[in-house]
C-alpha positions in Angstrom: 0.0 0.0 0.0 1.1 3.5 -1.3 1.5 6.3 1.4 -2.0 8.4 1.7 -1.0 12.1 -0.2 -4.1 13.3 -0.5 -6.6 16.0 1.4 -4.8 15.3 5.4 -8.6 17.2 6.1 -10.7 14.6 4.6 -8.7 11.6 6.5 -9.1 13.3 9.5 -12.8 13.8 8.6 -13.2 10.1 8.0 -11.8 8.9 10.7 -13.1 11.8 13.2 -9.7 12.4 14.6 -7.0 15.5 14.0 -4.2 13.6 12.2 -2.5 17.1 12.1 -2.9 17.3 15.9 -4.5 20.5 15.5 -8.1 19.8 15.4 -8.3 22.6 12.4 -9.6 20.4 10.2 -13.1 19.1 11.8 -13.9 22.7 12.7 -15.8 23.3 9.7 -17.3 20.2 9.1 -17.0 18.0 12.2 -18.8 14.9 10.2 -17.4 12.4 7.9 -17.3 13.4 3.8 -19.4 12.6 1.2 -22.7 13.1 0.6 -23.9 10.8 3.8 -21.5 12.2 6.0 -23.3 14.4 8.3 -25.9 11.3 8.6 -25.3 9.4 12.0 -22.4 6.9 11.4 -23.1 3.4 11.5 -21.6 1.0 14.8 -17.9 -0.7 14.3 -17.5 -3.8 15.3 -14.8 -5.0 17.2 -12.5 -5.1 14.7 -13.7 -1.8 12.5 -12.5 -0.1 16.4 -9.2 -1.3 16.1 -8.4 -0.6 12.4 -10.0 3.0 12.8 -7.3 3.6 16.0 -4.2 1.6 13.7 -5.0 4.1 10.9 -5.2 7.2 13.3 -2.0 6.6 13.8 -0.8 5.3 10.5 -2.1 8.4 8.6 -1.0 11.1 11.5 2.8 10.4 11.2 2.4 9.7 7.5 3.7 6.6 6.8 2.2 3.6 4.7 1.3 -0.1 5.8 4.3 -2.1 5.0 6.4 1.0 7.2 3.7 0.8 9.9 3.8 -2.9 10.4 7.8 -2.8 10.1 7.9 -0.4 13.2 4.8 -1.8 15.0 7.3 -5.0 14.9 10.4 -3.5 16.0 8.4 -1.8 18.8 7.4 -5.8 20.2 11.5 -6.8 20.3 12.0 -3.7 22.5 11.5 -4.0 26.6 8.7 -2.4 28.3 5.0 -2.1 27.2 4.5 -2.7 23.4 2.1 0.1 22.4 4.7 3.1 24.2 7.3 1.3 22.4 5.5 2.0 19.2 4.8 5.9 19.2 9.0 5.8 20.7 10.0 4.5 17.9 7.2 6.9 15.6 8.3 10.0 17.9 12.0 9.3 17.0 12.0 9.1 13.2 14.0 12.0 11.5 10.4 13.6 9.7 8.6 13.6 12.9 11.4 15.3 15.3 11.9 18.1 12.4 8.4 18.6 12.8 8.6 18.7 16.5 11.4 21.4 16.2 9.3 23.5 14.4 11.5 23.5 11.3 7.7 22.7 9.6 4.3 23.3 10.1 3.1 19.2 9.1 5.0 16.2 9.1 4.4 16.2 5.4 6.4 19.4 4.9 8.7 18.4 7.5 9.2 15.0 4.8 9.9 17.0 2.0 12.6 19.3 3.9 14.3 15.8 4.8 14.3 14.3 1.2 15.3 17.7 0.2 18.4 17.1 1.8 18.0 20.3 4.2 18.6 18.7 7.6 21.6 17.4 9.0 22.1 14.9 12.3 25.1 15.6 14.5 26.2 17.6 11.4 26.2 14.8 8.6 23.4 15.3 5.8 20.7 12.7 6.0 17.6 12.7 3.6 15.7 9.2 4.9 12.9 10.5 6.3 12.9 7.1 8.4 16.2 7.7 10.2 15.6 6.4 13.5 17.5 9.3 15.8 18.8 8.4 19.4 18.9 10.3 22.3 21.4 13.1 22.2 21.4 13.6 18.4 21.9 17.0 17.1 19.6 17.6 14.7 19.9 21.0 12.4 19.3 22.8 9.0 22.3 23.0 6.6 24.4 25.8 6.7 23.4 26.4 3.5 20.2 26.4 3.9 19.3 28.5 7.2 17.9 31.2 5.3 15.2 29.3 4.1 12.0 31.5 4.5 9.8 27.7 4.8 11.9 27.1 7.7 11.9 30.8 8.9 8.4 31.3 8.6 7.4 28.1 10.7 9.8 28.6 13.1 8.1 32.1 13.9 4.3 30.5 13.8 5.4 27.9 16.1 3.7 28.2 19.7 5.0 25.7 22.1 7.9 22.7 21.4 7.6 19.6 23.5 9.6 18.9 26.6 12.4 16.0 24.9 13.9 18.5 22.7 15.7 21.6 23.0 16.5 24.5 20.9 19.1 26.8 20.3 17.9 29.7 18.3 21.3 31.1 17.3 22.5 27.7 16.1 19.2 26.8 14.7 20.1 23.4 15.8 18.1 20.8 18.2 18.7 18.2 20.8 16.4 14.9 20.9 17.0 14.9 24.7 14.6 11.8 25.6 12.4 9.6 24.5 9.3 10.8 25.3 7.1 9.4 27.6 3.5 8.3 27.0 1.6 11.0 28.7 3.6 13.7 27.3 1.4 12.1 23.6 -2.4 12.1 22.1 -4.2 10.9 24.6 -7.0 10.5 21.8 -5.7 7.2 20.4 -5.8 3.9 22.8 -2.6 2.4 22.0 -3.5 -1.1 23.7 -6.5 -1.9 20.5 -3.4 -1.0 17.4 -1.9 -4.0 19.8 -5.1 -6.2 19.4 -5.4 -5.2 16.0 -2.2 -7.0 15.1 -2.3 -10.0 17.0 -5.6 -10.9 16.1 
């Protein structure tokens, strides 16, 4: 299965969760699209509960199936409880902690700055998306490239950055302190049923 690239606002509609983590897209039109989607949705069954929370997930840090299932496996060889181990490893993927930084508004434009070859990690170019970073890496925009006005722009619209990275405005560059720990993450997706969903 392709990764999703289309509308991020009508997934989110569909599933009735902000994958964008900003709830921006069900103000409008808090109801599912299409032209029965305001109607009152039909019951899931057991198993429609747990694919709706896997793909919550799935589609909120972007990535496709075959990735999903990759990291939802490496998660089950770590120690400790399976689903934290999963949004660990999700939370520690290059795309994601650029996003975190504030280097991009989404994790899709965060992607793009990746593949672009824009960010660096403990000051080597990397442009896998993927790249599992570990705590301590430093992770930074390209000399070249700090004048970006992408970077600049989002960087200026970004409120709040979360508590297991830091930030050194002058050096535009970022620590990945800590994994982060479970409360510090949506508490809108129950972890335990992605679990149930795969050992079914």
């Amino acid at each position: 299965m392709s990764r999703y690239t289309k509308s991020n606002y009508r997934v989110s509609r569909r599933l009735g969760f902000s994958t964008l983590e900003t709830g921006e897209e069900l103000v409008k039109k808090p109801y599912a699209p299409g032209i029965h989607g305001s109607k009152k949705a039909k019951k899931l069954s057991n198993y429609g509960v747990q694919l709706q929370e896997k793909q919550k997930v799935r589609f909120m840090y972007g990535l496709n199936e075959k990735q999903f299932r990759k990291t939802f496996e490496d998660a089950g060889k770590m120690k400790g409880v399976h689903g934290e181990n999963l949004f660990k490893l999700l939370e520690s993927r290059l795309d994601n902690l650029v996003y975190r930084i504030g280097f991009s508004t989404t994790r899709r434009g965060a992607r793009q700055l990746v593949n672009h070859g824009h960010i660096t990690v403990n000051g080597k170019k990397v442009n896998i998306p993927s790249y599992r970073c570990k705590p301590g890496d430093a992770i930074a925009i390209k000399e070249s490239d700090k004048d970006l006005a992408i970077v600049k722009s989002s960087l200026e619209a970004l409120s709040s950055r979360v508590d297991y990275v830091t930030y050194d405005e002058t050096k535009m560059t970022a620590t990945f302190v800590r994994y982060p720990e479970r409360s510090e993450l949506n508490n809108n997706i129950n972890d335990s049923l992605i679990v149930e969903y795969y050992n079914r």
